[in-house]
N, C-alpha and C positions, 0 to 999 in steps of 0.2 A: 800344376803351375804355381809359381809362389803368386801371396795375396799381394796385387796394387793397390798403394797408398790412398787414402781416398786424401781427395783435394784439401786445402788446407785450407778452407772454408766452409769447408762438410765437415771436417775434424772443429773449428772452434765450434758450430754450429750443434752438433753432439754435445762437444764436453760443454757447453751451456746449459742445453737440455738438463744432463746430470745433473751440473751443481746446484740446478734450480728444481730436483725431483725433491720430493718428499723425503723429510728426515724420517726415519722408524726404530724403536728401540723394542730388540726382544729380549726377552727375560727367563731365565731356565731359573728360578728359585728352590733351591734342594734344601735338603733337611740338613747339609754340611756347607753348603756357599751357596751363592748368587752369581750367576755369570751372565753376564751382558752381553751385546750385542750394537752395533750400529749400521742401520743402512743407509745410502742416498738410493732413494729409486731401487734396484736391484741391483747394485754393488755393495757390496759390504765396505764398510769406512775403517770398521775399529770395533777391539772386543775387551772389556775388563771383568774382574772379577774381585767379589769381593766379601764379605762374611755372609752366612745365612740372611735371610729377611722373611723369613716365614716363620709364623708369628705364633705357631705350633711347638717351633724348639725356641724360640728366642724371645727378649721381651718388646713390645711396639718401640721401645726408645733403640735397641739394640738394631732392629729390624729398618726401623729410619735412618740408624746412622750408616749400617750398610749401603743402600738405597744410595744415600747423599753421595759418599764415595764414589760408586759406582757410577753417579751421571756426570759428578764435577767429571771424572776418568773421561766419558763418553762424549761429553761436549765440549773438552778438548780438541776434538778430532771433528767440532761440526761445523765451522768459522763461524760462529755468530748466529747459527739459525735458528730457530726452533724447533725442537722435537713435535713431530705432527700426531705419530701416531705409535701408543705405547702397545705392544701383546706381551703378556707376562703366563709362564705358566707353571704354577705351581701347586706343591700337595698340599692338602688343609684346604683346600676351598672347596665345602662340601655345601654350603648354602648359599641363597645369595647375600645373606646378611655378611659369609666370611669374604664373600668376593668384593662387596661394598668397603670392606677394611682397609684388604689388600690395596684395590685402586683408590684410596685415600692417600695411604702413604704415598703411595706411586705418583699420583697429583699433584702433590706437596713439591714431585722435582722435577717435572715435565705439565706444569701448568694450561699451557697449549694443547695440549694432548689429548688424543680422542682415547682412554687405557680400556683394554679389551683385558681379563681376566679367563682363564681358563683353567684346566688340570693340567698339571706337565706330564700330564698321559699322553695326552696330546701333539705334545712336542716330539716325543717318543718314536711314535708314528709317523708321523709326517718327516720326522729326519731319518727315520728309515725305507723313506722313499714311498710308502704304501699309505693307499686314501680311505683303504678299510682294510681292516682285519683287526688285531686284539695285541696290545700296550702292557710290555710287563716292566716295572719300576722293583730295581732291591739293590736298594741304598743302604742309608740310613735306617730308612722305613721298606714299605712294600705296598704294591696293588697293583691291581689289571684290569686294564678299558679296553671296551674293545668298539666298534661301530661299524653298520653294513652296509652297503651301496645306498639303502633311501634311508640312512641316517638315522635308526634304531642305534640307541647305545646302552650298554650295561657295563658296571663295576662290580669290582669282589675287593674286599680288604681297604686299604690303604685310612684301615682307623685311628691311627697313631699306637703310641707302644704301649697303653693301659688297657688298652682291647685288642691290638691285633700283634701288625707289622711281624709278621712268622714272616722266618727265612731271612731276614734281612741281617744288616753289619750287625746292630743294633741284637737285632734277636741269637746271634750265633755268640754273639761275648758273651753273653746274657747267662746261655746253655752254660758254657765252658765255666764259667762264676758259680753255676750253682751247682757244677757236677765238682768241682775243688772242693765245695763247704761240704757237699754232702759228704765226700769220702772222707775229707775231715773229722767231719762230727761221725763216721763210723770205725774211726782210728787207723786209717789208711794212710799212711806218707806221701807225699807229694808225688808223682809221679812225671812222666815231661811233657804234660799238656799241662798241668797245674803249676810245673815249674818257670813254663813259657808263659804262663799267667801273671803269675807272680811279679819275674822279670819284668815284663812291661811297665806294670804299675807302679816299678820300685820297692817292691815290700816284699818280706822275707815269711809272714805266718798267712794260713788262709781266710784265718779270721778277722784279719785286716780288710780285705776287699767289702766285709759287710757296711762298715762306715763309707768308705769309698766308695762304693755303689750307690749309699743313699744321701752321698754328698752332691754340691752343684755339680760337678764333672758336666754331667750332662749326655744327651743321647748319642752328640759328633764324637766327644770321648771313648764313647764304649765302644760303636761301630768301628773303631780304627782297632777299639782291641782283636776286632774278628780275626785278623792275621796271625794271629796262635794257633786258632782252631786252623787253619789251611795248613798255615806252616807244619803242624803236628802231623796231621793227615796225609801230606807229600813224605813223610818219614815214618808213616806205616801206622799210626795209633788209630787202635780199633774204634776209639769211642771219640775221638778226633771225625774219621770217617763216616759215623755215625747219624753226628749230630748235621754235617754235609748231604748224607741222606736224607734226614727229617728235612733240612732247608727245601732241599728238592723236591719232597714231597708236597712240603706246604703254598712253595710256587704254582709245580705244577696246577695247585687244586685252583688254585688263584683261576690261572686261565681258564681249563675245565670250567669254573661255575661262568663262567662271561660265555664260553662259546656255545654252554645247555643254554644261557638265556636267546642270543641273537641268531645263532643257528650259523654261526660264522667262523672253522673251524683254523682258520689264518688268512696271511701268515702271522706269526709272531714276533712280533719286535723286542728283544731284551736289551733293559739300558737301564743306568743307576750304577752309578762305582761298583760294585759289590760285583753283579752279575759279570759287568762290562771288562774288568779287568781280576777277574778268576775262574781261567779253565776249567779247576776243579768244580765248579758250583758249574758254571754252563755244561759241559758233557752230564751231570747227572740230571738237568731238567730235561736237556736235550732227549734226552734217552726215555727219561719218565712221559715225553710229550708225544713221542714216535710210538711208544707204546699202547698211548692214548688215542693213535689214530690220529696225531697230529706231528706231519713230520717238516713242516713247512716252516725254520725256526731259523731267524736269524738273529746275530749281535750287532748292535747299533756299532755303526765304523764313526760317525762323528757325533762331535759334541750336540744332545739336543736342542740345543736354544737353535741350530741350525734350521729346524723345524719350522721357526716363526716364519723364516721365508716362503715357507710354502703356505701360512697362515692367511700374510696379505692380503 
């Protein structure tokens, strides 16, 4: 039977309720943007987005001006009220000294704000629908959280890219940059993964990319070079597919050390640009994680700051 109207004084009586529910702003903070979020109550209001703000690839002034953007965008959409209550969740917060930083800035634009700081492992999980099991992030950067029904959690990775971040956008350019110099400096010609290197970057010798690596470019720069390495790999190059391997491998182990510690063996949630939107890198973790005895793998279908809703 079709639904009857409810009375038109149940209906103001509701949308009251709403515009007078709690504003909430979540926060998906990645190593390449910030993406926002706005709620009344449990409706979603409004979503913006806006540069990095973690304070890991960018500078605190860089990281504030994001931020600023980002709520002028969100309190557009909130008539005049207060933001009540902020959940931010992002990588780099591994103490609480880094998490005191982050909900500084964060304060500075949501002053009313009760800001709750977390990992965007977090988010991961929770917008993949599951209240436990183990969080894989391969972006920019990388890592894997995982947590059990009484709330045991363990991590692997997500140290930034002078100790870690294997497998990630970030670590796959990286590979493909020093397998160019190496063949380079062994007198080998460019080949069409080094070709598709090159191209990207604009430059024609290999010995260009050395300055250029260790210019500001910066981490978001390199990670977007990863699409050479895929793009070569879907056109057959051995050591294109290689280095896809190794990514695989380095993932997988991600998870592996989380699920020896909590005993938790999924599901798994894969998210972070990298993973989320390259087949080619999902079928090879997939495959390395079923072999492990973990066949329970999914890819996040929405954007993680969706997550924060379930936060609440």
């Amino acid at each position: 039977m079709p639904e009857t109207p409810a009375p038109a004084a149940a209906r103001s009586s509701a949308d009251s309720r709403t515009d007078h529910a709690q504003l909430v702003v979540g926060l998906d903070i990645g190593g390449s943007k910030t993406h926002g979020a706005l709620w009344r109550g449990d409706r979603l209001v409004a979503e913006a987005k806006a540069g990095s703000a973690n304070v890991q690839n960018v500078t605190p002034e860089d990281a504030a001006r994001s931020l600023g953007g980002l709520f002028h965008d969100l309190r557009a959409h909130a008539d005049g009220s207060p933001v009540t209550r902020v959940i931010a969740g992002s990588g780099g917060v591994d103490t609480p000294a880094d998490a005191d930083r982050l909900r500084a800035l964060i304060a500075a634009h949501a002053p009313h704000a009760a800001v709750e700081v977390v990992h965007d492992t977090r988010l991961i999980l929770a917008a993949g629908g599951a209240t436990t099991g183990i969080a894989v992030i391969a972006g920019t950067g990388s890592v894997a959280w995982g947590i059990t029904p009484d709330g045991r959690q363990a991590r692997s990775g997500g140290w930034g890219y002078l100790l870690g971040d294997e497998g990630s956008g970030y670590w796959v350019a990286r590979e493909a940059v020093r397998r160019a110099l190496h063949r380079h400096d062994t007198g080998l010609a460019p080949d069409a993964l080094d070709a598709a290197v090159l191209a990207l970057n604009g430059i024609t010798e290999p010995t260009e990319l050395i300055g250029l690596f260790h210019s500001d470019a910066g981490r978001t720069y390199w990670a977007a070079q990863s699409r050479a390495v895929f793009d070569a790999a879907h056109d057959g190059e051995p050591d294109a597919a290689a280095i896809l391997d190794t990514a695989a491998a380095d993932l997988a182990r991600l998870v592996l050390d989380v699920a020896s510690v909590i005993g938790v063996p999924g599901p798994v949630v894969l998210g972070g640009g990298l993973v989320m939107h390259q087949p080619a890198l999902q079928d090879r973790l997939r495959a390395r994680l079923a072999a492990a005895g973990i066949p329970d793998v999914v890819v996040l279908a929405k954007d993680p700051v969706m997550g924060v809703r379930f936060l609440m």
